[in-house]
N, C-alpha and C positions, 0 to 999 in steps of 0.2 A: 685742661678742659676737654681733652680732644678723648681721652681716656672714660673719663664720666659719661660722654655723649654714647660713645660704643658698648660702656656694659648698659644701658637703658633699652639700648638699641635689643642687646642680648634678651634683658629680663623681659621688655617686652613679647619678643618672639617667644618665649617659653611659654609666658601668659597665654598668649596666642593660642601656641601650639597644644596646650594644654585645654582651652577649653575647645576645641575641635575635637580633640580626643574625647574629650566626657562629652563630648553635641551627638559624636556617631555612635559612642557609645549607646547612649541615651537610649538615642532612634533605631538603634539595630541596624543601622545604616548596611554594615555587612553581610546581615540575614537577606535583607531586601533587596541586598544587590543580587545575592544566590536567587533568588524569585524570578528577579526580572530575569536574570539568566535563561533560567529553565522556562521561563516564560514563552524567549526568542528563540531556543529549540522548539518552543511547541508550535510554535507559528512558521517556521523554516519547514518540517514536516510537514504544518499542515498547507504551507502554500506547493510543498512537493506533489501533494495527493490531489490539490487543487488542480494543476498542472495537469497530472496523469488521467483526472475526470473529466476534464475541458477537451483534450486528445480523443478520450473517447465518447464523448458525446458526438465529436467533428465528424469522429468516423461512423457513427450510429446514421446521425443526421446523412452523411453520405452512403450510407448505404440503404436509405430512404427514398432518397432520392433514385438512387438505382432501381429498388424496386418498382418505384413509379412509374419508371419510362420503358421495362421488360415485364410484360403481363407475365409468359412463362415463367422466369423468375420470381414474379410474387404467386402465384397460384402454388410453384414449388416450396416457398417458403411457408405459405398457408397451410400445405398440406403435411409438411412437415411438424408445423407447431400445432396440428388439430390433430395428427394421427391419423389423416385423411387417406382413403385412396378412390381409385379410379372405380369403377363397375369393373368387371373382369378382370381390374389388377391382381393376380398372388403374391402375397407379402410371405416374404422367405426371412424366419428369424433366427440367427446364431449366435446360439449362446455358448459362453464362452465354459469348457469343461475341466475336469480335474485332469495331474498328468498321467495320473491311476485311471479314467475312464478312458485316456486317449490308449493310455497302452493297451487296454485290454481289447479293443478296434483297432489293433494293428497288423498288418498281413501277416508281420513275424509272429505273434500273440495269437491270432486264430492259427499259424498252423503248428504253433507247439503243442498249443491245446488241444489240433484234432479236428477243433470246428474248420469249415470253407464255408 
């Protein structure tokens, strides 16, 4: 008796095991797991950039507030984001040159050449 109870036992499990097999089959169970996968990268990244946007708001927001409380500091900031300047200020611009134009401006370069 003890023998008939255990292969039941068996064929059962196979049954089982067998339609679990054809269920995920079915369902793509597999593909879907690959989904949610890449799903919880995309949310890992995007709570990383979340993070790094929150950090720089804090620091925006604090440098807001700084500007608030140093008039000089904001007027300097103003004047920089307008392109502003003073009445009598001279704005001095350099720009940045080739290393052919630098050499050709060089004391060694003008006196090969003759020029002073």
């Amino acid at each position: 008796m003890y023998g008939g109870t255990a292969r039941w036992y068996w064929i059962v499990l196979l049954v089982v095991c067998g339609v679990v097999a054809l269920y995920a089959e079915r369902r793509n169970l597999a593909g879907k797991y690959a989904q949610w996968q890449a799903s919880e990268d995309t949310v890992q990244a995007q709570r990383q950039r979340l993070e790094k946007l929150v950090k720089e708001r804090d620091r925006l927001r604090e440098k807001v507030v700084d500007l608030n409380n140093d008039p000089v500091e904001l007027e300097a900031a103003i004047r920089r984001s307008k392109k502003l300047v003073r009445e009598g200020e001279t704005i001095y611009r350099i720009e940045p040159g080739t290393a052919d134009s630098a050499e050709r401006r060089s004391p060694m370069a003008l006196e090969r050449s003759g020029r002073h």
